[in-house]
Each structure stands twice: as C-alpha cells, then as structure tokens.
N, C-alpha and C positions, 0 to 999 in steps of 0.2 A: 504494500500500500504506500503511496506518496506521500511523503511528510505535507502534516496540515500546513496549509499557509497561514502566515500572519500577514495581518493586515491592520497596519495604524489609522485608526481614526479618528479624528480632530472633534472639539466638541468637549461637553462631558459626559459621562455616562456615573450616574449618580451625583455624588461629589468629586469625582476627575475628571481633570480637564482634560489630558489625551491618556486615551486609555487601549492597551495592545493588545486585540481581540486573535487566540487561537480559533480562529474557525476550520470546524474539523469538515470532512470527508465521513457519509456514513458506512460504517465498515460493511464489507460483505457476508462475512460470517457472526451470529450471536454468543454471546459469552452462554454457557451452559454449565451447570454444578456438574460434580466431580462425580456424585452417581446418575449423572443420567447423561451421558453421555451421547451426541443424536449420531443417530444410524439410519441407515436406509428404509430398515425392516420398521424402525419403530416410526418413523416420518409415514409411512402407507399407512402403516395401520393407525395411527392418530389420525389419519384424514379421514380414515372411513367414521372413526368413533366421533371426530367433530359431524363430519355431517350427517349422522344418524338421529332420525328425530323421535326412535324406540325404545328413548332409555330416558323417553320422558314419563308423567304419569297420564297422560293425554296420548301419548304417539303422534305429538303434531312440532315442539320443540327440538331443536338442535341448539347446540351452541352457534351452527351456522345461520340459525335464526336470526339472533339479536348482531353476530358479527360475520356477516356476508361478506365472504371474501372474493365473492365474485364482483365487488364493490368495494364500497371505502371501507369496508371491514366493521362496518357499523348495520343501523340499519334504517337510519334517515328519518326515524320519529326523536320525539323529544325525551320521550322515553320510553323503554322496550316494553314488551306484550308479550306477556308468556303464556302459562298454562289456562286455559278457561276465559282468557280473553283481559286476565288480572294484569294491572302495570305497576312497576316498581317505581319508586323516588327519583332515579338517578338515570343519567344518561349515558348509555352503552357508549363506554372508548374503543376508540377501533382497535381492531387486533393488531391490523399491520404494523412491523416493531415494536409492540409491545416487549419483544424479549430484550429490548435495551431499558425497560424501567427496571429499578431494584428492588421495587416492593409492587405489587399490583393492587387495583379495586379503586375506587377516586380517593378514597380513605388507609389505603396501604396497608390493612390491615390482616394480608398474607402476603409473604416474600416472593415464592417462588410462582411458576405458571404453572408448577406440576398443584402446589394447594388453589393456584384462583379456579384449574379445570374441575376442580371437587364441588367445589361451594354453592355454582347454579343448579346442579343436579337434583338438593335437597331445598332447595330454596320455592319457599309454597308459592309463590308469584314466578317464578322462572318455569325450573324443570318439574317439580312439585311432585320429585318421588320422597314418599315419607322416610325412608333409609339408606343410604348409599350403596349399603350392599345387596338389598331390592333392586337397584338398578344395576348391578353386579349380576345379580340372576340371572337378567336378561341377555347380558350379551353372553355368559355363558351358556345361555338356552339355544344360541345360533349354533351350532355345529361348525360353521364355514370361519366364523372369528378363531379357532384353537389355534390352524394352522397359523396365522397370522402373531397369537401369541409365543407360539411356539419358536417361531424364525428368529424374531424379536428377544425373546426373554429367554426361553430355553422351557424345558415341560414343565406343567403346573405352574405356567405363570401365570394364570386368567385372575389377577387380584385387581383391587382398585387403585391401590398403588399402583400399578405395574399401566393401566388404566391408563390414569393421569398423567405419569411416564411419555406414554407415546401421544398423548394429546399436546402436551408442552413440547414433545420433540418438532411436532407438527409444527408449531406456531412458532419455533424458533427458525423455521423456514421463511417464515413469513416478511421478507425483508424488501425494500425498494431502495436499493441505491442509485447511483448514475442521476441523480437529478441536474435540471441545469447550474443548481448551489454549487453540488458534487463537482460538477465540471469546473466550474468557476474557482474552486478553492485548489483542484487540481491543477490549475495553470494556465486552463482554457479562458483567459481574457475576453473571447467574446462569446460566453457562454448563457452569460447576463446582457440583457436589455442597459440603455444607460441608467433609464427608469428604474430597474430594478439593485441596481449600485444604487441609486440615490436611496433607494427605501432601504439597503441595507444599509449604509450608513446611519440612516435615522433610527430604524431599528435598533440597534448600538448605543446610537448618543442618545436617545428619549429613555434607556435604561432595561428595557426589554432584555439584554440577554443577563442580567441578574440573576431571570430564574432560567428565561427559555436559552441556555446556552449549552453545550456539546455537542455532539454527533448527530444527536437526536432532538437536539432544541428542546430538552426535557430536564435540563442541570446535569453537573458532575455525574459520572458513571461508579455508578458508586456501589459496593458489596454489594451482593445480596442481602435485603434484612436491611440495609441502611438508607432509608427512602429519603427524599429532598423535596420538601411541604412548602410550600407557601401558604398566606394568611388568604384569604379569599370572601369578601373583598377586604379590603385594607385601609382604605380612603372612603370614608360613608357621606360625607357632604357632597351626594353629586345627583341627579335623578333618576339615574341607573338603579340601584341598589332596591330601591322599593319598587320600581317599576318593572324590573327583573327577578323580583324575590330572591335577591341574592344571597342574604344573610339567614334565611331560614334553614337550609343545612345544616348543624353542628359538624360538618365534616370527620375529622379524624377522634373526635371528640365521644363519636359514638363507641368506637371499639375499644379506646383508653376511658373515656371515664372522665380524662385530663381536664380540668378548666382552660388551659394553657392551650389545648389542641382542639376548641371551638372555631371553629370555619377556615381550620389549617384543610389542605387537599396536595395531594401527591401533583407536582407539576406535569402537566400532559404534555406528549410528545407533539411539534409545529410540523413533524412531516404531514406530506397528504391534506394538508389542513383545508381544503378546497374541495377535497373531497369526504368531507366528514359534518357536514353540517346536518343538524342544530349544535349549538358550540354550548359550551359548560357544564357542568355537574349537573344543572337541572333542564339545561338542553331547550334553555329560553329563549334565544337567540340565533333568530335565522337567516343571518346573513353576516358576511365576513366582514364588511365594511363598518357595522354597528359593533360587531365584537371588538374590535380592534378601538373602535373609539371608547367602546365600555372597558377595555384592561387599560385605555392610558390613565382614564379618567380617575378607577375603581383603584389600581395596582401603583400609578405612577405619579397621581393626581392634578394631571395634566390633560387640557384642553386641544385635542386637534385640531388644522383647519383640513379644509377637503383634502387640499394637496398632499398634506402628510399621511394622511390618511390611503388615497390612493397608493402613494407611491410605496410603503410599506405595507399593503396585498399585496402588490404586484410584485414584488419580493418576495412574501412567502408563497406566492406561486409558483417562485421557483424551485419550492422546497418538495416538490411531487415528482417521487423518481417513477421509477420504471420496477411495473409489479408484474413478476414474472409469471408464466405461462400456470395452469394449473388445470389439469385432467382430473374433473369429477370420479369419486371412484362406483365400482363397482359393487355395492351394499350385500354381504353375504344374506342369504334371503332362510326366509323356516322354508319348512316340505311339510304340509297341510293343516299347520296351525299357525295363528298369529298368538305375538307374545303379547300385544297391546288390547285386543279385547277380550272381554271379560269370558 
C-alpha cells in the first residue's frame, strides 16, 4: 500500500492554525481477531447465513434485510422493520466497512462483528427468535449447511459461535476502496474535482476531521473493544436539535448506565455517505446537504453558507469507492418440510 499523503492545510482546524492532516488511503484488507481468522470457506458460508431470512421467527428477516448489500448496505428507511412489521429506535449503519469500526451498534456496546451478528437474531423487533440457539436449530435442521460447516470449521462445528464466525468473516469482505479520495491521496492529482479540494480543505479547517478522520472517516483505528464516541449533539443552541429530536437518544448511556455516556455515539464511518441516507442515529435527516449543515451547527457550532456547504458534499462524494462484485448464493433448501411454518 502507498504511504498516506500529507497534506498541509492553512486555516484552523479547532484551535490550530495550520494543522498536518495524514489522510489515509482505505486499506484493502480488514483487520480480523486472532481467532477468526477469514477464509474462503467461512466468507461463503456467512453469505449464505446473512442472506437467509429462516432463522428468523417470521421466515421473512435476514440480516440482509435491514443491511442490503446489494445497496448502500442499509436499507433506506429511517428506521429498520423487522419481525411482524415492528420498528426499532435507531437507524441501521450500513455494513459496508463496518469491519474498520472497533466496537459496533451506534452505542458500541459489542466489540466485535462476530457478537453484533448474535444480537439481531434474538432481538423481538428484529429477528424475534426467542433463543439463539432456537435459531441454531434451524440451520442445523438444513442438511445442505453441515457441509459448509464442515469445510469451514472442521466436524461438529454447527455452533453459534462458529455461526457468527462466518457471518463477521462475510462482512469483513465487505470493503470499497479505490475511491476518487483513495486516488487523490495516492498521488493521482487529478483525481479530485477543484470543487472537491476546496471542500476538502474546509472539511479540515471547519474541524470535521476531529472525529471523522482515518481511513474510514470514523476516528483513530483503534483495538478492538476500544470505540471513539463523540457527544451527539454537543452544541444545543441551534434549531436542529428539537427539530431533529436529536437529544432524545441517551446513546451509549443505555448499555453503561454512565451519566457521562448520555448522547455519546460511536462515530460513523463518511464512506459511501451518498449512499446511505437517512443520516443519524435516528435517521431524521434526508438529505446530505441538511446533514452537513446540522453537524457544523450541532458538532462544530458553526453556521454554513450555501457554498460551504456544497463544496464539502461534493467532497465527500468523493469518499464512495468501488463495491465489489457479489454473487447471491445459493440457499441450501429442506426436502418436504419447511422449518419456518408451524
């Protein structure tokens, strides 16, 4: 990979006045833990077990429900629809690069992608199987899944562990590099628009990469287990805030308990961002020009005018790489019963 470019930019970006921004290149490969290593066998077989909508309590959910990755990895409501037509709180993050966050959920309240693939399953507004290893049953009930365990894990692997395994190997797949950024930080000078230089620059000096900076436009790459929050909103004197119901989240607050972690939220990743709307935690906001005015306002406390505003979109549209090919699979099927009705 090509050493990231630096690039000085004039201005301040918080309280500095020239400040030496590493803008990284999204890497090609995801960082993965030491036990799960991704392989061939477990990447198939997580695709099948994402897009299987059998191991719901319904037979109408998949995880590729709520994060279509025949799309922006979301699923273009404000927020998802699961079992029985029930919606939850919060609005579905796309998947794509997800496996460059360090903790996942808007609230971070599991590390890895092998515990986020657990949590929808049993969740009565999602998957709405009352046990996880109920929904364990199921796929061991296909006959056609063992093989697939078996290449994967080695015999008697058909666990939920082992599950979740191949569903996070899946989605460390999940990556889009090569974007015009990507190019642009590479060396490729005219890779970027001039438009789209100016709104990086502003990008930068308005203080934006504070939190949206690395590889991922999602903060430092940081352990597993070690997530990077922001407050959300942060600046309440503005008309965003009640007009957005911004503050009614407790965010990270919810799983710690923390007073301190009241409307803190795992910073989201800016790839793709064009292709992910409605934008924020409660997926208010439908359109990228408003968002961008509501984080200077809300995050930065800062007034845009049109032009800044366009010119920083038009910028992070350049942050939409190239999402590789993906062959729907082939669903092992029963032989004359189903598992989903009664």
């Amino acid at each position: 990979m090509n050493k990231p470019l630096l690039i000085l930019l004039a201005g301040s970006l918080l309280s500095t006045q020239v400040s030496a921004i590493e803008w990284q290149a999204l890497p090609e490969t995801a960082p993965a833990p030491e036990d799960n290593p991704t392989t061939e066998a477990k990447v198939e077989l997580g695709k099948m077990l994402f897009m299987d909508p059998r191991f719901s309590s319904t037979g109408t959910v998949s995880c590729n429900s709520c994060h279509n990755i025949m799309e922006g990895g979301d699923d273009s409501r404000r927020v998802s629809m699961g079992v029985h037509g029930l919606t939850g709180g919060r609005n579905a993050p796309t998947v794509w690069n997800s496996a460059f966050h360090s903790v996942q959920f808007w609230d971070g309240r599991v590390n890895l992608l092998e515990d986020q693939a657990r949590g929808p399953v049993t969740n009565p507004v999602e998957m709405g199987m009352s046990d996880i290893e109920q929904a364990m049953d199921r796929v061991r009930a296909i006959p056609g899944y063992k093989p697939h365990f078996d290449q994967a894990f080695g015999e008697d692997a058909m666990t939920v562990e082992n599950a979740a395994k191949a569903v996070a190997a899946f989605e460390r797949t999940l990556i889009t590099p090569n974007s015009a950024y990507d190019q642009f930080v590479k060396g490729d000078k005219k890779a970027l628009s001039k438009q789209q230089q100016v709104g990086m620059k502003k990008f930068a000096d308005l203080g934006c990469v504070a939190c949206h900076a690395g590889a991922a436009f999602n903060g430092p790459q940081n352990e597993f287990g070690e997530g990077f929050y922001s407050k959300f909103p942060t600046f309440v004197n503005n008309e965003y805030v009640d007009k957005y119901k911004l503050s009614e989240d407790i965010g990270r607050q919810a799983p710690t308990g923390k007073k301190e972690d009241a409307n803190m939220f795992r910073v989201p990743t800016l790839r793709n961002i064009t292709d992910t709307a409605p934008y924020f935690h409660n997926g208010s906001v439908n359109d990228l020009h408003e968002a961008v005015r509501v984080m200077a306002a809300t995050q930065l406390n800062h007034k845009l005018s049109r032009q800044d505003t366009d010119d920083i979109v038009t910028f992070l549209e350049a942050l939409t790489g190239e999402y590789p090919q993906i062959m729907m699979p082939r669903l092992p099927a029963t032989s004359g019963k189903s598992i989903v009705a009664d």
